[in-house]
N, C-alpha and C positions, 0 to 999 in steps of 0.2 A: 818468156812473156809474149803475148797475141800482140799484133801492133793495135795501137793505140783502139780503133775503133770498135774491134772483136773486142778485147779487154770493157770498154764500157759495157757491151749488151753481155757480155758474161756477169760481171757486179753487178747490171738490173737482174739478169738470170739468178742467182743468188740473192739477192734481196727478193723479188719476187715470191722465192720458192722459199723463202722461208715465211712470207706473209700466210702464205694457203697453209702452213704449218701450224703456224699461229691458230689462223681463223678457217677450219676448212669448210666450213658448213655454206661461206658464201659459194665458192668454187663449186661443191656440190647441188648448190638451186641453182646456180646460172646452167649448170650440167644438164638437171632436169627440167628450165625450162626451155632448153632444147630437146627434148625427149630422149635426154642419153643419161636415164638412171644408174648411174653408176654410187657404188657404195663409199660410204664418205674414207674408206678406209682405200679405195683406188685415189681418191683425191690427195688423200696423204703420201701414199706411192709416187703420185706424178711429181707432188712437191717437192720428194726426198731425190727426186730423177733431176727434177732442173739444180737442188741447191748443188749434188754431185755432179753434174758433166756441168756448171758454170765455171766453180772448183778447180775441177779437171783441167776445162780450158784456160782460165785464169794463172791457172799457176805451174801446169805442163806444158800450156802453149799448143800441144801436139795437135794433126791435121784428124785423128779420130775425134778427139774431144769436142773439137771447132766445126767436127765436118757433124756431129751430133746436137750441137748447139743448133746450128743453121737450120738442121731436122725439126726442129725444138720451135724455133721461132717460125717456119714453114707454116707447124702444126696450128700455133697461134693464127696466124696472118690467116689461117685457111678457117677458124671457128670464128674470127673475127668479122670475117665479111659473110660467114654462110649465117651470122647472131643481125647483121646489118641489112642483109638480102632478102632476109625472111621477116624483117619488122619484127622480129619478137622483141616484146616489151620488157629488157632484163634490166632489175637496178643496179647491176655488176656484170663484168664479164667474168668477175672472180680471179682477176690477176691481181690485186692489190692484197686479196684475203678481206675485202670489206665491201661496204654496200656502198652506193652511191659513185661508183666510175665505171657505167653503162661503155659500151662499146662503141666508138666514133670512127671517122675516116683518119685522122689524125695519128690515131692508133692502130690500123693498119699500116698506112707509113710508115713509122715506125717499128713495126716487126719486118716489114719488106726490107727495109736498111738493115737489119739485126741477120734476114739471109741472107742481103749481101755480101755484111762486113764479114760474118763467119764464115762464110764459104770463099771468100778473098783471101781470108787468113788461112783458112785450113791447105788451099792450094799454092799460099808461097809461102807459109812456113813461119817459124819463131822470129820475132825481132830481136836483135840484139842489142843490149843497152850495156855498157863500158863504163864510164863515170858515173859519180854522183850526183852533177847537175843534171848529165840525162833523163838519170831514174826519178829523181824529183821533178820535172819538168813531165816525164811520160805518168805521175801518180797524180801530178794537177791536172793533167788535162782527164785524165782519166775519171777522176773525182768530179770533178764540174761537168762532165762529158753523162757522168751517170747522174747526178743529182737532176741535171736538163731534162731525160730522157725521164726519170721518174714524174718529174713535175709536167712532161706531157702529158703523160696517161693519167695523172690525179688531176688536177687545172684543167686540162682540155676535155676530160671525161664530164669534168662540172659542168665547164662551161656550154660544152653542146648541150648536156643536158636541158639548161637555160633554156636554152635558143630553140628546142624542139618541142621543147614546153607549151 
């Protein structure tokens, strides 16, 4: 298992990527109104990309997985600010797979910590966990670690929205 940190943004990774799965049609207009038509059947691709190398690193731990995660969340953090830099008006960045959590500063944070922790993780390697309070103690934090992180990008996607309103 990824220590504690990487492990969260791998379970948003995987919850994420199966939103776009869910619903890819948002993911594909926030695509195009960046001017990157891309077919809603690439969207489906990327999704199937983040739920496997979340997965991966979730549950092999390994320094490919982690060190692909990290790529992963790069990629975000980089359409996040280039969606924020250009004022375009999107009602989604299409990471949730739905409308209404436009792209904030909040949420580049966010992905910025997601390359750090997996690129921390991927260069020193698996944690080891030994008993059983451990392993329940590293799935609460992990659980709460991830539920947080979602409710930044849905709540704070809201709330700037408000506030730009």
């Amino acid at each position: 298992m990824p220590p504690p940190a990487a492990a969260i943004f791998s379970l948003l990774l995987i919850l994420t990527g199966i939103a776009k799965l869910r619903r890819p049609s948002d993911t594909a207009r926030a695509l195009r109104s960046m001017n990157i038509p891309l077919p809603r059947l690439t969207t489906t691709l990327v999704a199937s990309v983040e739920v496997a190398v979340g997965t991966g690193a979730l549950v092999l731990g390994s320094s490919l997985f982690l060190g692909m995660q990290g790529g992963l969340y790069a990629v975000f953090l980089a359409w996040v600010a280039a969606a924020l830099v250009k004022g375009v008006p999107i009602a989604s960045c299409g990471c949730l797979g739905r409308e209404d959590t436009p792209p904030y500063w909040g949420h580049m944070i966010l992905n910025g910590i997601g390359v750090a922790a997996s690129a921390a993780a991927a260069i020193s390697g698996q944690l080891s966990v030994t008993g059983f309070a451990e392993t329940a103690a590293l799935v609460l934090i992990v659980g709460v670690g991830t539920a947080l992180g979602w409710t930044i990008l849905d709540e704070g996607a809201r709330i700037s929205g408000l506030v730009t309103r």
